[in-house]
C-alpha positions as CSV (number, residue, x, y, z in Angstrom):
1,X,0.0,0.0,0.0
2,X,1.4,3.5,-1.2
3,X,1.5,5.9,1.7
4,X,0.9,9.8,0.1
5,X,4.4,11.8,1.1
6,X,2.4,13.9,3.5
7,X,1.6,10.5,5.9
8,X,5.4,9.7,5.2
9,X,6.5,13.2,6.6
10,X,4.0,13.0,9.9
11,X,4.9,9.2,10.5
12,X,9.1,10.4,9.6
13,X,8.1,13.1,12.5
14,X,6.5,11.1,14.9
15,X,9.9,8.5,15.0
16,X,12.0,11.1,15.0
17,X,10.0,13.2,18.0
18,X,9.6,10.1,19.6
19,X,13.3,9.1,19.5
20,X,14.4,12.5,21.0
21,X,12.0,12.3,23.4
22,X,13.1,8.6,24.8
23,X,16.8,9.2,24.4
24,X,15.8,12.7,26.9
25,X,17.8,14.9,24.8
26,X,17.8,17.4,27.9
27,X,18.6,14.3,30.4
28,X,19.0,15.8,34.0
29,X,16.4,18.7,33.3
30,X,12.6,19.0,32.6
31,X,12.4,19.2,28.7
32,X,10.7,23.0,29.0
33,X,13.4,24.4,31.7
34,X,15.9,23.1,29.2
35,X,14.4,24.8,26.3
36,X,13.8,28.3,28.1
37,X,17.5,27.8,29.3
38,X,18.6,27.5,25.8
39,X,17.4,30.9,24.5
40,X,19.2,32.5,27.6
41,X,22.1,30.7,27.0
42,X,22.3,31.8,23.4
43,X,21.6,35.4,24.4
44,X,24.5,35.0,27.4
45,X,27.0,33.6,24.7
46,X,26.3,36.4,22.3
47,X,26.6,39.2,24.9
48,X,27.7,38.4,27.8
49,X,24.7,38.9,29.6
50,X,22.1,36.6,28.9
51,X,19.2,39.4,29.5
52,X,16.1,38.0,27.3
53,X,12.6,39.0,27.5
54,X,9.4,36.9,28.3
55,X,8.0,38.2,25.3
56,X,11.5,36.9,23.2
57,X,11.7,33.2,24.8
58,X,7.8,33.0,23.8
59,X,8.2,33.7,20.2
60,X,11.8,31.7,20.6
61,X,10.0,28.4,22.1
62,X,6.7,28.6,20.5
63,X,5.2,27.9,23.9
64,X,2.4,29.1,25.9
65,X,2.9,32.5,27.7
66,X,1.3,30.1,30.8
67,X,3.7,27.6,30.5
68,X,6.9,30.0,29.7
69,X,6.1,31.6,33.4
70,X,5.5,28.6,35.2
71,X,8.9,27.5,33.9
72,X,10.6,31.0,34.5
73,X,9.3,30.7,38.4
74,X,10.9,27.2,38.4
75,X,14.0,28.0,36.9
76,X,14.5,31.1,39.0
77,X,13.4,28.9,42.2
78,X,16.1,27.0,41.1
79,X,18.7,29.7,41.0
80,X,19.0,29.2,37.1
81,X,17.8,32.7,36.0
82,X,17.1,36.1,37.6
83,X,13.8,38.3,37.2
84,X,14.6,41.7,35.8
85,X,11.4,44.4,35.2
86,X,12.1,46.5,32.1
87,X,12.1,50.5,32.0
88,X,8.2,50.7,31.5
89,X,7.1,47.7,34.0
90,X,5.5,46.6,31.3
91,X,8.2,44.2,29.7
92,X,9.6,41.5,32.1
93,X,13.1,40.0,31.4
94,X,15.3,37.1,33.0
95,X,18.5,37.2,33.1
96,X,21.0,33.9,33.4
97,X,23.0,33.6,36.6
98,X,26.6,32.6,35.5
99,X,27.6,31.2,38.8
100,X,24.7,28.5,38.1
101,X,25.4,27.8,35.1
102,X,27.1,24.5,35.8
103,X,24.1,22.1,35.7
104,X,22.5,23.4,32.6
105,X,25.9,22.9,30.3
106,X,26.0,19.5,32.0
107,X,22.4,19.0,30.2
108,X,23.3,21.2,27.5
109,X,26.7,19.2,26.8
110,X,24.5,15.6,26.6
111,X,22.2,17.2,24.0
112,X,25.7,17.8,22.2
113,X,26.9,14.6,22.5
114,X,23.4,13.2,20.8
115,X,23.5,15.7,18.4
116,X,27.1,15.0,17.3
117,X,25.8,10.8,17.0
118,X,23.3,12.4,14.8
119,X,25.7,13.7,13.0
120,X,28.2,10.9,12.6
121,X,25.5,8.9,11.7
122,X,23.9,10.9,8.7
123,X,27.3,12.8,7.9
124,X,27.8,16.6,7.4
125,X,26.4,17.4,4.2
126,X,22.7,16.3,5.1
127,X,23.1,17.3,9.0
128,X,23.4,20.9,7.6
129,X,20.7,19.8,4.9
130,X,18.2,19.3,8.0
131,X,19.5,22.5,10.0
132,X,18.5,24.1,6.5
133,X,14.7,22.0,6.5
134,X,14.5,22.2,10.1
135,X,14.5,26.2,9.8
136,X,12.6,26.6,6.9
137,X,9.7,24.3,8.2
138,X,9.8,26.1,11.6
139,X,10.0,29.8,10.3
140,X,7.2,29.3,7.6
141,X,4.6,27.0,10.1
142,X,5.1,29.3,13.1
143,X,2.2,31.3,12.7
């Protein structure tokens, strides 16, 4: 029985979700702390500071507002991030705390290692072909 490409592509998907998901790709962290803690991280790397908005890491993670605060007030219970009110009190921000850093590179450096078996496994040239897919699907189905 011919399966159309589009039940190829959801069923591809599903494995691949499904793979991530069982191998924890954020092992030693809830899933959504680790996500919210990779936009902060990025921003940290890129300037030192790691001061990101709420409204940023919402847009960033494609998550609920809801879920993005419940997971801000656990991350800063945590000692992971630092509230910060903008000029207006009308834009919240977190900031990363530096000296806590240590157990979210230990999570961050296990999604590396899976990510580099990904890549030994498919090789270079389609590893950036599925950076390439993987941002084009997610910037055009966003909205």
């Amino acid at each position: 029985m011919d399966r159309s490409l589009e039940e190829q592509v959801i069923t591809a998907w599903v494995r691949l979700t499904g793979v991530l998901k069982n191998t924890r790709i954020t092992k030693g962290m809830v899933y959504n702390e680790a996500i919210v803690m990779l936009v902060a991280y990025n921003r940290y790397r890129e300037d030192g500071e790691g001061l990101v908005s709420f409204k940023e890491i919402v847009s960033e993670t494609c998550m609920l507002k809801s879920l993005v605060n419940r997971t801000i007030d656990s991350l800063v219970a945590k000692g992971y991030l630092v509230r910060c009110e903008g000029k207006d009190k009308r834009t919240t921000f977190v900031r990363i705390l530096p000296e806590h850093i240590g157990g979210y590179l230990q999570v961050h450096d296990h999604s590396l290692a899976l990510a580099a078996q990904m890549i030994d496994l498919i090789g270079k040239e389609d590893a950036e072909a599925f950076v390439r897919i993987a941002e084009k699907v997610a910037l055009n189905l966003k909205n």
